[in-house]
KOLVEX-646592 format. One record per residue: x, z, y of N, C-alpha, C, O in turn; residue in three letters. Coordinates in steps of 0.1 Angstrom, whole numbers, padded with zeros to 4 digits, always signed. Each point is the difference from the previous one (the first is absolute). Layout:
BEGIN
XZYXZYXZYXZYala
...
//
This chain:
BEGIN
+0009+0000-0012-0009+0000+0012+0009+0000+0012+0011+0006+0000unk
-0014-0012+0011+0011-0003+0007-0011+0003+0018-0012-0002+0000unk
+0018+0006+0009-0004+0011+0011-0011+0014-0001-0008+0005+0008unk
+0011-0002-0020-0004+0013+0002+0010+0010+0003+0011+0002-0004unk
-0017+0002+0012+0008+0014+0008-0003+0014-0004-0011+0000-0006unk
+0017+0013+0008-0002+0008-0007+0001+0008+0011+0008-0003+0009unk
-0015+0016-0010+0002+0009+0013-0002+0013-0009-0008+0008-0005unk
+0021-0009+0005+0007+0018-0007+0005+0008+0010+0009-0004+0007unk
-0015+0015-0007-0004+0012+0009+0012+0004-0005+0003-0001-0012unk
+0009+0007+0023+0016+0010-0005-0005+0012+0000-0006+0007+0009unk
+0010-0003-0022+0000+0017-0007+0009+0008+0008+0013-0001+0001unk
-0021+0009+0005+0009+0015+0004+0008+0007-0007+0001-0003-0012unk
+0008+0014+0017+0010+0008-0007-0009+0013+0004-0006+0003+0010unk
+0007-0001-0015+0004+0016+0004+0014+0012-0006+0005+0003-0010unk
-0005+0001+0023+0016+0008-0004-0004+0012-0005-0010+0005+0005unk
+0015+0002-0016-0002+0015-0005+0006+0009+0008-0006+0009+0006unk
+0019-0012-0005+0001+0008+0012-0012+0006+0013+0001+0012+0004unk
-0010-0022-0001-0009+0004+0007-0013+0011-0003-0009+0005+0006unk
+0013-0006-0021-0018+0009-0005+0010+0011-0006+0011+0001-0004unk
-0028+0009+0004+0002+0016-0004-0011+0005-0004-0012-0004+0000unk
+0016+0013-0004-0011+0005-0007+0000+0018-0001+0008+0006-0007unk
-0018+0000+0014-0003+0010+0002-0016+0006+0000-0010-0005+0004unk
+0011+0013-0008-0013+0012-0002-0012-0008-0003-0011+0003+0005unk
+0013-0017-0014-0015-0009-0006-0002-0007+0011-0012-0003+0002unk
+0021-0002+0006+0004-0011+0015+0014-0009-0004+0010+0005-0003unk
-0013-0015+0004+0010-0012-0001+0003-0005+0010-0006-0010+0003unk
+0020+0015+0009+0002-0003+0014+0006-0013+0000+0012+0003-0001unk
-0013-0016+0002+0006-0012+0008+0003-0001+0011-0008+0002+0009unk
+0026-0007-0003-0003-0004+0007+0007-0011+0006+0006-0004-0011unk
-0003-0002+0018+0005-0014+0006-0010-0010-0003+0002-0009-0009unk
-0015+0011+0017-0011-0011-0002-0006-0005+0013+0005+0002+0012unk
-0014-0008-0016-0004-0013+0008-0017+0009+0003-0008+0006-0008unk
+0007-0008+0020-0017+0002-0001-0010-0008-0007+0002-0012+0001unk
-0012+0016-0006-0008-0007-0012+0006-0004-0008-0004-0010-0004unk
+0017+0017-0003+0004-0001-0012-0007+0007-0011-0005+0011+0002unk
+0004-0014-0010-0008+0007-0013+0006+0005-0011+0005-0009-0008unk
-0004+0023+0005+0008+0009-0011-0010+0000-0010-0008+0009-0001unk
+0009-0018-0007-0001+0009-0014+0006+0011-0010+0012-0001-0003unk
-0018+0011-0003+0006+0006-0017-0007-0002-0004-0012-0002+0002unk
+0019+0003-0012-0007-0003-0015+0006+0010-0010+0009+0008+0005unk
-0013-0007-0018+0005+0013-0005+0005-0007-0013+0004+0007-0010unk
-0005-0022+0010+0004-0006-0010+0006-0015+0008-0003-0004+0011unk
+0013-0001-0020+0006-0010+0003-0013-0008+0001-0009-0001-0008unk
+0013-0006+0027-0017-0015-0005+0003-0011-0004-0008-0010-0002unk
+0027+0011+0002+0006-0018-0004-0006+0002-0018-0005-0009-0007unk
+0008+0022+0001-0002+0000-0013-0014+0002-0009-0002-0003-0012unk
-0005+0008+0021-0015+0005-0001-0009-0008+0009+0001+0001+0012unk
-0010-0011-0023-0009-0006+0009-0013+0010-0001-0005+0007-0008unk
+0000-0013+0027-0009+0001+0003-0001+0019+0000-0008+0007-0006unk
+0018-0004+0014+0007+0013+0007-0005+0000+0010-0004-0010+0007unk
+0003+0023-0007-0009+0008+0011+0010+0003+0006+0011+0002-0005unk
-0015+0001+0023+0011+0009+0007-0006+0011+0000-0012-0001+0000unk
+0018+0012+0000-0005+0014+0001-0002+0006+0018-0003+0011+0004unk
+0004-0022+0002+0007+0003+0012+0005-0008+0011+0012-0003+0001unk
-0020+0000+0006+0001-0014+0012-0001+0003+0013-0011+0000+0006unk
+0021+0004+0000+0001-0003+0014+0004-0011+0010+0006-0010-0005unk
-0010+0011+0021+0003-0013+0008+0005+0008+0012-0006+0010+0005unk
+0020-0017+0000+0006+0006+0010-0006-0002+0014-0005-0010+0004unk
+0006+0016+0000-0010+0002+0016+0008-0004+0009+0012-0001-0002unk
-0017-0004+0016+0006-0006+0007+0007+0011+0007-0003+0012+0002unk
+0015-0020+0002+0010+0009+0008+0009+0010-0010+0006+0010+0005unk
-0006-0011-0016+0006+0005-0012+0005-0006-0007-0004-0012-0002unk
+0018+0016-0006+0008-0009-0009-0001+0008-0015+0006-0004-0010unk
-0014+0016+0008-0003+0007-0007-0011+0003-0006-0010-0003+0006unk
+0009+0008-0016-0014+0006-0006+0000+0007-0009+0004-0007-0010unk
-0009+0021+0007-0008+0008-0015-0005-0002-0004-0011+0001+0004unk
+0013-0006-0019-0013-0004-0010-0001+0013-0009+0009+0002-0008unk
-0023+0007+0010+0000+0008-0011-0005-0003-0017-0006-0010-0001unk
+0009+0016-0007-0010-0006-0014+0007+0015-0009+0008+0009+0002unk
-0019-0016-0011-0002+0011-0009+0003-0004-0015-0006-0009-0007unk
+0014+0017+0004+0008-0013-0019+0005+0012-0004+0004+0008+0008unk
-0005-0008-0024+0009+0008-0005+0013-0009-0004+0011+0006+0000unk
-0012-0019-0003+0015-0008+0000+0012+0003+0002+0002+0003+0012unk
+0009-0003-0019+0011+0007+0005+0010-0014+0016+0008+0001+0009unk
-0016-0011-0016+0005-0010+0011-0011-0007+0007-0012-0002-0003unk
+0019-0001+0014-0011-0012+0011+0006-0010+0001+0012-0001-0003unk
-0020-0007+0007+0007-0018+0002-0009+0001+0014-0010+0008+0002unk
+0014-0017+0007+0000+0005+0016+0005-0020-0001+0009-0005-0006unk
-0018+0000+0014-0004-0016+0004+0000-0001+0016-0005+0010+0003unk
+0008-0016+0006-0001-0004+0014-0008-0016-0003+0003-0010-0008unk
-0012+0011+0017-0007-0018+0004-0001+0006+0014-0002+0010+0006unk
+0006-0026-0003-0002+0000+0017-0010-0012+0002-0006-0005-0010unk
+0002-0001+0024-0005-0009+0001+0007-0012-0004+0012-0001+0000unk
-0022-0009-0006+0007-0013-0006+0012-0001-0010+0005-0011-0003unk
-0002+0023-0002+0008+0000-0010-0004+0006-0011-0007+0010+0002unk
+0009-0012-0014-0001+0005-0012+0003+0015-0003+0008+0007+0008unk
-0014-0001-0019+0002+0015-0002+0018+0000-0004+0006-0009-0005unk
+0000+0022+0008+0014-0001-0009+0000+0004-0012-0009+0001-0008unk
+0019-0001+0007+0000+0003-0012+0007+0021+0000+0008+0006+0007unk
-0015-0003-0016-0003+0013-0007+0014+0006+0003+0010-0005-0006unk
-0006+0017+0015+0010+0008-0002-0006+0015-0009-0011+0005-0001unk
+0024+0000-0003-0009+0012-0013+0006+0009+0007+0010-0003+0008unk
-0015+0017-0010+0001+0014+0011-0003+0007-0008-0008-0005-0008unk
+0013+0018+0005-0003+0010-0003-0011+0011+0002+0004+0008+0009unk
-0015-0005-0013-0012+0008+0007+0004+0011-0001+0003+0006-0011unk
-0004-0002+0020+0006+0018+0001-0014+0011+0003+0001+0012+0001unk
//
């Protein structure tokens, strides 16, 4: 097939360095406003049709945000989507 074009959305990073995890709060930060934090309490590259436990959106005039949730999981997987870009892919955290 010849002029089709393809419009692939660029996948975010997110740095671990930036997330934490305290008292059933998952702190992010170095973000974009209307970025969107997912957890999850299971891998969602490996587990279809994963639930987030836990969805926040950063507010304007902020590079930050607290996502609280509730898991007995000993780990989290923690996702950033921004506008027009695809979700990232899954960093894993320790739930404390």
């Amino acid at each position: 097939v010849t002029g089709v074009q393809t419009c692939a959305l660029p996948i975010l990073t997110l740095n671990s360095s930036y997330v934490s995890v305290a008292k059933g709060k998952v702190c992010v930060k170095g973000l974009l406003a209307g970025d969107i934090i997912n957890v999850y309490a299971v891998n969602p590259a490996l587990t279809k049709g994963a639930k987030a436990i836990s969805k926040a959106t950063v507010s304007k005039g902020y590079s930050y945000l607290f996502a609280a949730f509730k898991t007995t999981a000993s780990k989290l997987y923690v996702t950033r989507t921004s506008a027009n870009k695809l979700e990232s892919v899954a960093i894993v955290i320790k739930s404390k």
